[in-house]
C-alpha positions as CSV (number, residue, x, y, z in Angstrom):
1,X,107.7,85.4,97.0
2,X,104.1,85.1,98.3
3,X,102.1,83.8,95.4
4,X,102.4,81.8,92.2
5,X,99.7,81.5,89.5
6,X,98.7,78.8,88.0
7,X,100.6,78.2,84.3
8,X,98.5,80.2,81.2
9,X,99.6,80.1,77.7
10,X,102.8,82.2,76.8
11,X,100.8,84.4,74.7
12,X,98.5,85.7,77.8
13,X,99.3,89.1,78.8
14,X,101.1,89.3,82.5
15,X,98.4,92.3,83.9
16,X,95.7,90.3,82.6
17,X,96.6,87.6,84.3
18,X,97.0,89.6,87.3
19,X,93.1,90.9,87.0
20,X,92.1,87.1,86.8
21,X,94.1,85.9,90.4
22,X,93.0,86.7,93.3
23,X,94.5,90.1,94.7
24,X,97.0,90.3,97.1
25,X,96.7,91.2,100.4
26,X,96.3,95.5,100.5
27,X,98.8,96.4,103.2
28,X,101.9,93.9,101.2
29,X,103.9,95.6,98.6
30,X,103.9,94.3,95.1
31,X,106.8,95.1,93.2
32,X,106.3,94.6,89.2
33,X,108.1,95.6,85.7
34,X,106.2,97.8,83.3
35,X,104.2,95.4,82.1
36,X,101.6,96.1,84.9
37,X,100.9,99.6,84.5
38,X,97.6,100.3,85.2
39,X,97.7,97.8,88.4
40,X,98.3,100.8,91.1
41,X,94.9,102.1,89.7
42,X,93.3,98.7,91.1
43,X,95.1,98.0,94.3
44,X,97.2,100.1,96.9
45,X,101.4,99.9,97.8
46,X,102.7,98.7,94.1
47,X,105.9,100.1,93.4
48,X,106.8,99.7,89.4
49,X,110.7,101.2,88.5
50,X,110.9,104.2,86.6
51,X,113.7,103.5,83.3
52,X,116.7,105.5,83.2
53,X,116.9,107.7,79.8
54,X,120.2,108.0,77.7
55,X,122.2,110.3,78.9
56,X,120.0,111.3,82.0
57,X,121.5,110.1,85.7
58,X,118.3,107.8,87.4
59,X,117.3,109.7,90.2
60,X,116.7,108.7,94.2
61,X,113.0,108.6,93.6
């Protein structure tokens, strides 16, 4: 772990907070749950897990 934001109330939104910090650095990778969609349309290399369906094997990708 490379950065830690400040504490915000329980009811702020995780991607906005994200907008409000500073960005990371472009050439890291930032790993994130889907609660930041939208974030690979504001900075480069984030990698967010794709959910396996019922019934449906998760693939290599």
């Amino acid at each position: 772990m490379k950065k830690v934001s400040k504490s915000y109330a329980g009811s702020t939104h995780d991607f906005r907070i994200r907008k409000q910090e500073k960005f990371l650095p472009k050439n890291s990778i930032k790993y994130a749950d889907s609660g930041y969609q939208g974030w690979q349309k504001l900075q480069s290399k984030v990698v967010i897990p794709y959910k396996r369906y019922r019934k449906k094997p998760l693939t290599p990708e």
